[in-house]
MIFIDO-326253 format. One record per residue: residue in three letters; x, y, z of N, C-alpha, C, O, CB in turn. Coordinates in steps of 0.1 Angstrom, whole numbers, padded with zeros to 4 digits, always signed. Glycine has a CB too. Layout:
// residues N
ALAXYZXYZXYZXYZXYZ;...
//
This chain:
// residues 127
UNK+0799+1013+0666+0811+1014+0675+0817+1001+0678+0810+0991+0680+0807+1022+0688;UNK+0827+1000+0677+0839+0989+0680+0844+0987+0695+0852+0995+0699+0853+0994+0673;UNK+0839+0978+0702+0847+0978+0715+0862+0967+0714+0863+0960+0704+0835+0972+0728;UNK+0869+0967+0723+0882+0962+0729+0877+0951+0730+0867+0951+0737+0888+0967+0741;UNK+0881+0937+0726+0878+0929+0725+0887+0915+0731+0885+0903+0733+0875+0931+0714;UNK+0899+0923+0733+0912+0910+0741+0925+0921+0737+0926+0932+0730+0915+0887+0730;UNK+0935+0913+0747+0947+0921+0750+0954+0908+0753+0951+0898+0759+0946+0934+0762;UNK+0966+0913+0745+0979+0899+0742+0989+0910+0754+0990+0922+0754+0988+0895+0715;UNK+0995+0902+0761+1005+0905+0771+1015+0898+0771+1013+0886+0775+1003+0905+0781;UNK+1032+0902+0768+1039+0891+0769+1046+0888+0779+1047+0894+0790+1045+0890+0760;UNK+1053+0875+0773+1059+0871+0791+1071+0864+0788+1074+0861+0776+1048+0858+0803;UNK+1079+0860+0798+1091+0853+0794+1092+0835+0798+1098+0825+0794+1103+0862+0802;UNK+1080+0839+0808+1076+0827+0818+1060+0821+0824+1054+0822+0835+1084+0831+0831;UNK+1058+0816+0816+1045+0817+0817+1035+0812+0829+1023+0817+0831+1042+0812+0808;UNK+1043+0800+0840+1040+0801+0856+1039+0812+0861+1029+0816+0868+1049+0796+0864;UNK+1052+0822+0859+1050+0834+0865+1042+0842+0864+1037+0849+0873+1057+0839+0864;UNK+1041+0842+0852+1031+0855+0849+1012+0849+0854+1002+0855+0858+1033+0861+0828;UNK+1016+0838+0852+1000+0830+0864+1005+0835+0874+1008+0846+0871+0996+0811+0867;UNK+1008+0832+0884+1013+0834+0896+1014+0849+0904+1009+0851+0915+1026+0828+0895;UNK+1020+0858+0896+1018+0871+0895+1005+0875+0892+1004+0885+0899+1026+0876+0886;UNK+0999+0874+0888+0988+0882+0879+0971+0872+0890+0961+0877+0896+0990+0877+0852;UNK+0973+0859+0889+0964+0856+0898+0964+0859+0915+0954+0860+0923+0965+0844+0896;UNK+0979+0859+0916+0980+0860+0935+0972+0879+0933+0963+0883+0941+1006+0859+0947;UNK+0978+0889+0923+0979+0900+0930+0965+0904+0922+0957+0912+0929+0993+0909+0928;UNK+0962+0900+0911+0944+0903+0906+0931+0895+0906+0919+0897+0903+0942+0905+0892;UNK+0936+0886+0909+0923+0871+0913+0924+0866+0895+0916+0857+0893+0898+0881+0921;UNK+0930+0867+0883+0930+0863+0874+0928+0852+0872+0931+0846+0883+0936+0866+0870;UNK+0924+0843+0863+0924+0830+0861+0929+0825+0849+0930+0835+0842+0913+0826+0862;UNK+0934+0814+0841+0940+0807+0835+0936+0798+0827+0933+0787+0832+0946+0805+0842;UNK+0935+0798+0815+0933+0786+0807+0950+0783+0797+0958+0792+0792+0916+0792+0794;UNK+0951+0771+0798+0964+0767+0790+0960+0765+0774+0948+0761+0771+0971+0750+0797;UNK+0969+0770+0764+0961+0763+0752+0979+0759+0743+0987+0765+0735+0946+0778+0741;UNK+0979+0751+0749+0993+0746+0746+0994+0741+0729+1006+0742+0726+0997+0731+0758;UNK+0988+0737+0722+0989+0736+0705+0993+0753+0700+0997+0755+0689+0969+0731+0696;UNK+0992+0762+0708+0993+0775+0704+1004+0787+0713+1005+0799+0713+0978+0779+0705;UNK+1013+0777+0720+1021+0780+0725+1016+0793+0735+1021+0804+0734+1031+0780+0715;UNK+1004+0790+0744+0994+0807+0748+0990+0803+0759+0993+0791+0762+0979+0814+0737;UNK+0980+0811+0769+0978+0811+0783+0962+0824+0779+0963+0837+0779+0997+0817+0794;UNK+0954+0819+0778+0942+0828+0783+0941+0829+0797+0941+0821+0807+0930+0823+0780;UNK+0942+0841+0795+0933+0849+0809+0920+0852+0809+0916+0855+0797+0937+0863+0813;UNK+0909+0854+0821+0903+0860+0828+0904+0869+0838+0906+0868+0850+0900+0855+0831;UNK+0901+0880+0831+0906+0888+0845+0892+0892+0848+0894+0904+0851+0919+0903+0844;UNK+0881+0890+0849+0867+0893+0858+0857+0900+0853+0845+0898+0855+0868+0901+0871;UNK+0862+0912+0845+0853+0920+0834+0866+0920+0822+0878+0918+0822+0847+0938+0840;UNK+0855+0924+0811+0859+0924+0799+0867+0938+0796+0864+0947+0803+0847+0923+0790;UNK+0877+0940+0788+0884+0927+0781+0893+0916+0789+0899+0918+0799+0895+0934+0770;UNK+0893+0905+0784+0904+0893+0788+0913+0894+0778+0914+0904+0770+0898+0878+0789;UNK+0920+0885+0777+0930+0885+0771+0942+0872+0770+0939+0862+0776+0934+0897+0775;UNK+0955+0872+0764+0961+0863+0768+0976+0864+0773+0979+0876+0774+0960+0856+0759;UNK+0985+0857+0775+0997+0856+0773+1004+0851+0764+1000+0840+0760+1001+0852+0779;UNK+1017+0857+0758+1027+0851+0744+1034+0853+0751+1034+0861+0760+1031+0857+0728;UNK+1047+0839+0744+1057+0835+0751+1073+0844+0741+1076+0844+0729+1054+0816+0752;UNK+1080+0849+0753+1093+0862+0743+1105+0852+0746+1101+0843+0754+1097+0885+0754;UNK+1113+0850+0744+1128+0849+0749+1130+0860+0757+1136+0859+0767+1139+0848+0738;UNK+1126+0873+0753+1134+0884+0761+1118+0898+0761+1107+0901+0756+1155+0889+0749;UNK+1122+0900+0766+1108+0915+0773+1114+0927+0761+1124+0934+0763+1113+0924+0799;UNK+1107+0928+0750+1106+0941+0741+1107+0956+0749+1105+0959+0761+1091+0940+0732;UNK+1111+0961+0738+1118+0975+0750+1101+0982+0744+1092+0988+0751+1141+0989+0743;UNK+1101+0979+0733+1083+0985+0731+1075+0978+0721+1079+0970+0713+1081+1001+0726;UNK+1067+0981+0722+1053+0975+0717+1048+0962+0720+1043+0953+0714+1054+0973+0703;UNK+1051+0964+0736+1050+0949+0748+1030+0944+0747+1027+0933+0750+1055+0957+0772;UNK+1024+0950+0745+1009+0948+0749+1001+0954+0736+1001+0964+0730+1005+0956+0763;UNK+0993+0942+0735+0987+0940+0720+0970+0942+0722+0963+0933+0725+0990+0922+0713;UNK+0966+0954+0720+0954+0954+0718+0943+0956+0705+0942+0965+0695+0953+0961+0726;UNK+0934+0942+0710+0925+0940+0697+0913+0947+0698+0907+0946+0709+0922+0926+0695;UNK+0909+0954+0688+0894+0957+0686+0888+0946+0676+0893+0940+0667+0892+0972+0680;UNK+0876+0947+0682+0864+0936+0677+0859+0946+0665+0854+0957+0667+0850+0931+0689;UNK+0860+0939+0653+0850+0942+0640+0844+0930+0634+0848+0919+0634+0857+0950+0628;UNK+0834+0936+0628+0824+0925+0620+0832+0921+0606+0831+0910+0602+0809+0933+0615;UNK+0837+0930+0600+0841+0928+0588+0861+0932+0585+0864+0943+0580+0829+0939+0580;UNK+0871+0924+0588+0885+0930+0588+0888+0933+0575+0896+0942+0576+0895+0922+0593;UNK+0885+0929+0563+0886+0928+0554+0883+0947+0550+0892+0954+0544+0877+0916+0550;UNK+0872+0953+0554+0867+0962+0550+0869+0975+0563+0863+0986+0560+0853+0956+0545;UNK+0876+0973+0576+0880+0976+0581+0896+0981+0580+0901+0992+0584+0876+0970+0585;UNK+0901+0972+0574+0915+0970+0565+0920+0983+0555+0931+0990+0554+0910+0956+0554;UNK+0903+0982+0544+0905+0991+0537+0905+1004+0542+0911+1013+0535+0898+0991+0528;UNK+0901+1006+0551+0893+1020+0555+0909+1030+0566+0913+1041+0567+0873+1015+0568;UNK+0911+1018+0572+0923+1025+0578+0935+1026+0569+0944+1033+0573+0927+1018+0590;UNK+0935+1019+0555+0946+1023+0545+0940+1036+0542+0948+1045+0543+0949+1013+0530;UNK+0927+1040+0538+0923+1055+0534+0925+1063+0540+0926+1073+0533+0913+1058+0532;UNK+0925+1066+0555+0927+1067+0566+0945+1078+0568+0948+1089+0574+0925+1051+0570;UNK+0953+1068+0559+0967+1069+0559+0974+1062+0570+0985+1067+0574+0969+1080+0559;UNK+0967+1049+0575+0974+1039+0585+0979+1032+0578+0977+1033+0566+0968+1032+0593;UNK+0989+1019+0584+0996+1009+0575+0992+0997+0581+0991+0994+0593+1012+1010+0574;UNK+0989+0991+0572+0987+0977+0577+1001+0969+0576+1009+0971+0567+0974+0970+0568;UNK+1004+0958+0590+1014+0952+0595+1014+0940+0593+1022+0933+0586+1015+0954+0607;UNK+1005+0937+0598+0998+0924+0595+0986+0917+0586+0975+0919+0590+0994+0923+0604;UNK+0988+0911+0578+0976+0911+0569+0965+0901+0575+0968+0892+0583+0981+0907+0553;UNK+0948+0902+0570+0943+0895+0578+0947+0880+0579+0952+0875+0570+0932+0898+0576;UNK+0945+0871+0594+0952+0863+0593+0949+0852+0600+0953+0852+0611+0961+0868+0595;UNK+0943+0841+0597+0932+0831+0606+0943+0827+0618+0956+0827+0618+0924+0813+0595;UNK+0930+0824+0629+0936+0820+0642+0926+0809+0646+0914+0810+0650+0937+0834+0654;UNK+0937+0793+0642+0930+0782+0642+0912+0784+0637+0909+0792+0627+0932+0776+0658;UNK+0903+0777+0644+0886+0779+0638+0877+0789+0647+0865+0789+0649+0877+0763+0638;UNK+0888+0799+0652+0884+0807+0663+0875+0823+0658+0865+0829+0663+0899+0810+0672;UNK+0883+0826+0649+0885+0838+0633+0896+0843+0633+0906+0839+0640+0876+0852+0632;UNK+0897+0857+0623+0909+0866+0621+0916+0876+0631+0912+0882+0640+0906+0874+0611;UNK+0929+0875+0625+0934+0890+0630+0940+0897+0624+0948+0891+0617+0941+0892+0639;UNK+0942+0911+0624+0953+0918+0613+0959+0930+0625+0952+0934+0635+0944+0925+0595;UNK+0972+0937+0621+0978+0942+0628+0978+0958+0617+0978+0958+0605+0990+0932+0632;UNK+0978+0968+0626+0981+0977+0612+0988+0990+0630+0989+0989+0642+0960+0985+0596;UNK+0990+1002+0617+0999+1009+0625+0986+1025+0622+0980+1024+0611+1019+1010+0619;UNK+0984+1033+0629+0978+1045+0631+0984+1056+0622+0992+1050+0615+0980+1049+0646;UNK+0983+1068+0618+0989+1073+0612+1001+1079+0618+1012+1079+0612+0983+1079+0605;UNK+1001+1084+0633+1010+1087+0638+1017+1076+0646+1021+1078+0658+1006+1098+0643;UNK+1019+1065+0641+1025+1049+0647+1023+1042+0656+1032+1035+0661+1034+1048+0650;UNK+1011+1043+0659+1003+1034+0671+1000+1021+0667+0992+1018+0657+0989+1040+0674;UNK+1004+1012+0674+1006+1000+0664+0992+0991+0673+0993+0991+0685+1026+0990+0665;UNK+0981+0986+0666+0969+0979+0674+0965+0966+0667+0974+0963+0660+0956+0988+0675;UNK+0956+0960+0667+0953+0948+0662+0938+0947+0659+0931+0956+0664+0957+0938+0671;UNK+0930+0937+0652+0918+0939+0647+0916+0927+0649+0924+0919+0645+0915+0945+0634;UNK+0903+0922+0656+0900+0909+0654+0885+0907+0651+0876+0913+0658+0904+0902+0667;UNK+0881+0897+0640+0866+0892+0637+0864+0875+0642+0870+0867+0636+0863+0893+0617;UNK+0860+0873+0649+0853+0863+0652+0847+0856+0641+0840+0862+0634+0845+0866+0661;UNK+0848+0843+0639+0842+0830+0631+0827+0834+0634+0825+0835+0646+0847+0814+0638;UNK+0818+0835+0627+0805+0834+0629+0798+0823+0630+0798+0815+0621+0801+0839+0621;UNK+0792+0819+0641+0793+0804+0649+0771+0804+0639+0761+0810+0639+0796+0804+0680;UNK+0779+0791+0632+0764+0789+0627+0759+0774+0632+0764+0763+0633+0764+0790+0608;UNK+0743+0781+0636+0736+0768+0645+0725+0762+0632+0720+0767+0622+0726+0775+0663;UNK+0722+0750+0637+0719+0741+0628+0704+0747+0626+0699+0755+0634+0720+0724+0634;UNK+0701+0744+0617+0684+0751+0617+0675+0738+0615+0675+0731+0605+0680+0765+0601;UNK+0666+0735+0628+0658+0723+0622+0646+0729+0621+0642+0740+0625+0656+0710+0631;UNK+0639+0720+0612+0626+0724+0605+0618+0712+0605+0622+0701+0602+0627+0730+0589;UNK+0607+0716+0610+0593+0712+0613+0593+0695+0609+0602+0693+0600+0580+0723+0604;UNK+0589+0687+0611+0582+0675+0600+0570+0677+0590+0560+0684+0593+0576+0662+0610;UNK+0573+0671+0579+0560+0677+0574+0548+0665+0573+0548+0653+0570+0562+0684+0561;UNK+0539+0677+0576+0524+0664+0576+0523+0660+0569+0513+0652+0568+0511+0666+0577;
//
């Protein structure tokens, strides 16, 4: 099973939507300005972020990602499926992928795999 893994929300103003979202949910805020974006915390999972619009979309305002292990092979399965893929998979800085696809009856969602964070392996000295 796949859980929800982050949710993209957009905004026109990105003080505001801090300002809004912290005074009225206790949210919190990370800036990541190389990526033109605003992480949130909102207290339990999922978090999520802010994208910046010129103007507020009449639809498809809120972006939600499911977490998979493998997008690539996830990818295929919702083309068999008879979904469309929107987005092809697609690196996000050294963080991992994302790909966008549409449902069969046009539900438009997002897929995200995480970078697999590899730790150094030390080994013994030898006698």
């Amino acid at each position: 099973m796949h859980g929800i893994g982050h949710i993209d929300i957009p905004t026109t103003n990105f003080k505001k939507a801090k300002n809004f979202f912290g005074k009225i949910f206790g949210w919190t805020f990370q800036d990541v300005p190389e990526m033109n974006y605003v992480l949130f915390r909102a207290g339990t999972e999922p978090n999520g972020g802010f994208y910046l619009v010129k103007k507020m979309p009449k639809k498809g305002q809120v972006n939600i990602y499911i977490e998979v292990s493998d997008i690539d092979a996830t990818l295929k399965e919702i083309r068999k499926a008879r979904g469309k893929v929107l987005v092809k998979k697609t690196p996000v800085g050294d963080m991992g992928w994302l790909a966008t696809f549409a449902t069969g009856d046009g539900c438009y969602l997002s897929l995200w795999q995480s970078k697999e964070v590899v730790t150094p392996t030390t080994t013994a000295p030898e006698k």
